[in-house]
N, C-alpha and C positions, 0 to 999 in steps of 0.2 A: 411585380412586373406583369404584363401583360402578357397573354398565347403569343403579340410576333416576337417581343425580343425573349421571351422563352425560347423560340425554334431558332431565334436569330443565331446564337452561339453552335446550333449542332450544325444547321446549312450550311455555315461557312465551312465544315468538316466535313463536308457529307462526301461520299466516294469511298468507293472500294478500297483505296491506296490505305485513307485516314481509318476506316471504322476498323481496317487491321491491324492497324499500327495505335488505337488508341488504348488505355489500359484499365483498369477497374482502379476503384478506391485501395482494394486490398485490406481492409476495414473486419473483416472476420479471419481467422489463420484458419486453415484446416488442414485436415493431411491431403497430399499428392489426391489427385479423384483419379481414380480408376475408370479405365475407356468402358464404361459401359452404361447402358440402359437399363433403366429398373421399368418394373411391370406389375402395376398393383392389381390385385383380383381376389375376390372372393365369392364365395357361392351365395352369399347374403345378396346380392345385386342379383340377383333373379329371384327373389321377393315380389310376389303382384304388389300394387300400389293401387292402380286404380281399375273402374271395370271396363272390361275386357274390348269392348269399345273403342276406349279409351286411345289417345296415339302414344304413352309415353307406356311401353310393355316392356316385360326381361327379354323377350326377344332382341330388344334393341344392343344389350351386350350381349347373348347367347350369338347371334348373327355375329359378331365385332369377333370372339373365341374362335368360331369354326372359320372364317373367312382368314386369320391370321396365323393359324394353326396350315391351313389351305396352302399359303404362300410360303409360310415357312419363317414368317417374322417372328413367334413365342419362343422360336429358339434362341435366337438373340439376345434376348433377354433376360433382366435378373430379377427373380421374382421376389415381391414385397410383402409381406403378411400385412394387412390392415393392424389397427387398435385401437381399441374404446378411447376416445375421447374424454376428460373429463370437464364436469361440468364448469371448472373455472378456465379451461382451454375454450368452450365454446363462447362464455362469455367476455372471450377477448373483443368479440363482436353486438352477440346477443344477447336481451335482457335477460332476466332470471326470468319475468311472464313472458313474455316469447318463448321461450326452452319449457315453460311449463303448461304454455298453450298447446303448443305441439303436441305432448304428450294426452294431455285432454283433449285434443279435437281431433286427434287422427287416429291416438291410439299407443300403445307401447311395439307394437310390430312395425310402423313407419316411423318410428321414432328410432325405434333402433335399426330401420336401414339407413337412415339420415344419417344417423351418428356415425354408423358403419363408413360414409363418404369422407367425412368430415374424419376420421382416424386413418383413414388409408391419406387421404392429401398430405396431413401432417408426417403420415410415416415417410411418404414419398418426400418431403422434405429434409429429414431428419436423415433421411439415406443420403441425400446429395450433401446435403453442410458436412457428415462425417465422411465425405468422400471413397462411399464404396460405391457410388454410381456417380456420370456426373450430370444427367438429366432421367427424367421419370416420366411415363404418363399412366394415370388415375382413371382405368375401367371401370369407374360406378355410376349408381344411377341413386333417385333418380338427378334432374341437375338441380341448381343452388344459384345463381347469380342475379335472380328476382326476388331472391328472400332480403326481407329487411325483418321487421320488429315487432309485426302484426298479430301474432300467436296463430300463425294460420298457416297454408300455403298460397303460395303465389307463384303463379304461372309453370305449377307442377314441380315447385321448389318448397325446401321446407328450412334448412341451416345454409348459409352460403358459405358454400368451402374453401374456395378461393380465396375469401374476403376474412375468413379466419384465418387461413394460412395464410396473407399476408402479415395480420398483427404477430402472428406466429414466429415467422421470421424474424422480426424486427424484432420482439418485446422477448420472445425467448431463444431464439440462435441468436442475436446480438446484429443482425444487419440492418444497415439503418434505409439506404433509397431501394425500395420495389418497386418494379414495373406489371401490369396486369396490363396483359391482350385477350381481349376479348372479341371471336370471329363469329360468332355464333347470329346467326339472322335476325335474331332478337336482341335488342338492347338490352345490356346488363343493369339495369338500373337501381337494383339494389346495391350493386358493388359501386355505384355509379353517387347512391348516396351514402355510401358510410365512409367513402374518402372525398368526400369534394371538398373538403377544406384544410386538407391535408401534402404541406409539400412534399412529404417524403413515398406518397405513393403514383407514379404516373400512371393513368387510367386510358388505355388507348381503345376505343369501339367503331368496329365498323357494324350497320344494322340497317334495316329497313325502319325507318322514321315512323311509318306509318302503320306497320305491324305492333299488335301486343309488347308491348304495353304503352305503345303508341309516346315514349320517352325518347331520347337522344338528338336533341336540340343542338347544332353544333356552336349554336351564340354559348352552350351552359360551358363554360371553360375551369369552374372552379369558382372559388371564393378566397377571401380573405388572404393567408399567405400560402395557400392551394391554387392560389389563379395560374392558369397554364398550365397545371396538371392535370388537366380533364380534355381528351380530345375524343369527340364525338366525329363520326365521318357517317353520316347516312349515305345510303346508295339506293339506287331505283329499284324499282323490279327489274328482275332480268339482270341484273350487276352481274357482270361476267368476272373469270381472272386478270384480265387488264384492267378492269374497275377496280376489284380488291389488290392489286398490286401496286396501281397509281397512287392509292393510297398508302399505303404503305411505306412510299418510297416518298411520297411529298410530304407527308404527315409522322410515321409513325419512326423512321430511320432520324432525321433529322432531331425530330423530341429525344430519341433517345439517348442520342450524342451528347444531345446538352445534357438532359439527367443524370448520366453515367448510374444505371441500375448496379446492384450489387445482387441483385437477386430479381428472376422472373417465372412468373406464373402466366401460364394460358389457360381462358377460358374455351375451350375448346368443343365451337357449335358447328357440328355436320347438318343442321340443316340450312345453311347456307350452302349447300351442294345442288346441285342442279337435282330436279325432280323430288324434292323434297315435300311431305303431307302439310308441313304448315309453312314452309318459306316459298318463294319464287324468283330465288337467286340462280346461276348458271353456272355458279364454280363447279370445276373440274378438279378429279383427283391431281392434276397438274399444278391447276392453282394452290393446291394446300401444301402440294409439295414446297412449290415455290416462297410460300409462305411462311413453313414450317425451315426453309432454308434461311429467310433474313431476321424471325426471334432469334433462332439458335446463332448467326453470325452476330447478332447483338450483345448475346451472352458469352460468347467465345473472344470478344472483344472487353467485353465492360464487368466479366464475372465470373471466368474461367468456368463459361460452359455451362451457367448453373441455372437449369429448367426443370419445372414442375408441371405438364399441364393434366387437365381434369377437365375430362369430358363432361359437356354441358346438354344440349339438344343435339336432336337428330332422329328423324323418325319415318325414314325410308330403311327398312332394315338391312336390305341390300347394299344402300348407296352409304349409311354411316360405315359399315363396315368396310366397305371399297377407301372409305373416307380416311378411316383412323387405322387404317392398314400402310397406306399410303404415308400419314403424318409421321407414324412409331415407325418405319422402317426410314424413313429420313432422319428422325432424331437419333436413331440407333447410328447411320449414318457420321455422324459428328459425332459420337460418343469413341 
């Protein structure tokens, strides 16, 4: 089937009345999930990475601690211990020379904060399927949703965590439809190519078209029995929260309905925030709010609540923080 009659089944449902009233697969059992928020963290993510120049610094979670600590949202919270990874966990995604590029081209110290991102996502999964939380969001750095296969990094990514914790989900907690949102200024386009031919994962992107890595074509809808699982939403410069929420509400609520996820992960890009060093978006802590309110109705609808996200960019340190303070006290919010 094509992108319309992919959306065509969730529009006819679309409304406040129906997304509450619609229900999940129910396709994995778990226990009762307890109303809470998990909060992965560890001291490993303030590891430098690159030089000091550089926009992607530990600053960028150190600022996200003290700013949430500030408001008062770490209390809230249920904290997650990260965990190594192993290497047939990474290569749910990754090749064996990919995972062993990495190690040779960056180093064993970037490898193992990479790994460190990629063991906390999973944990933050494995917390939500055994239902001691029932959403998580993933303090690491650096992000992942550029990485494909190249033994290299790409665009300050090295393992894409998301995009393992999807196979994750599916191939070992046993859920079979994922949804991945991705808000982050930049097109995902690693995540972007290791499911495009896959129906059981829905890949929703809002991005600057024109920005790094200059990917997210919104003709690219998927392939083969993946067609209409890929929706691409470029937006302008300057894309305000009524931009990223039209979207949303024309594009990303509708697909979802039709999909009915059993499981969703957020890519989660603050520098789609206004005043941002490498985006030129205009969202508003409001907007993320708002945004961060129709995933989690999605999931509270299609999967009893069940969210993972993992922070991707953002490198205003002020305004990611203002950003992911804002997102984790809404998801706590539902929880």
């Amino acid at each position: 089937m094509d992108r319309r009659q992919f959306l065509s089944g969730g529009a006819a449902l679309l409304g406040a009345a129906a997304l509450g009233a619609s229900l999940g697969s129910g396709l994995v059992q778990t226990r009762a999930l307890a109303k809470t928020t998990g909060w992965v963290w560890d001291d490993i993510f303030l590891t430098p990475v690159f030089s000091p120049t550089h926009p992607e610094q530990p600053e960028r979670v150190s600022t996200i601690l003290q700013t949430m600590d500030a408001r008062g949202v770490l209390a809230q919270l249920e904290p997650i211990s990260i965990r190594q990874p192993t290497d047939d966990e990474l290569r749910l995604i990754h090749t064996p020379e990919h995972i062993a590029g990495i190690r040779r081209n960056h180093g064993a110290q970037i490898d193992a904060l990479a790994r460190a991102a990629v063991g906390g996502t999973l944990a933050a999964c494995e917390a939500v399927h055994a239902g001691k939380i029932r959403n998580a969001f993933v303090c690491s750095r650096p992000p992942g949703h550029h990485a494909r296969n190249d033994g290299r990094e790409e665009g300050f990514c090295f393992y894409n965590h998301v995009a393992i914790a999807a196979r994750f989900v599916q191939q070992v907690l046993g859920y079979r439809r994922v949804l991945i949102v991705d808000w982050d200024y930049h097109h995902g386009d690693g995540t972007e190519y290791f499911f495009y031919r896959d129906p059981d994962v829905l890949f929703f992107s809002t991005h600057d078209w024109g920005a790094y890595p200059r990917t997210g074509d919104p003709g690219r809808t998927g392939a083969d029995t993946g067609i209409g699982t890929n929706i691409n939403v470029p937006l302008r410069c300057g894309a305000t929260d009524a931009d990223m929420l039209q979207a949303f509400d024309t594009e990303l609520l509708p697909a979802a309905l039709a999909f009915d996820p059993d499981f969703v992960l957020i890519s989660a890009g603050f520098d789609s925030r206004m005043q941002d060093l490498l985006g030129c978006f205009a969202v508003t802590d409001e907007g993320y709010r708002q945004m961060t309110e129709r995933v989690c109705d999605i999931a509270k609808a299609h999967c009893d609540g069940r969210v993972v996200s993992v922070l991707e960019g953002g490198y205003n340190f002020a305004g990611i923080a203002s950003g992911v303070a804002t997102h984790v006290a809404t998801m706590a919010a539902y929880s």
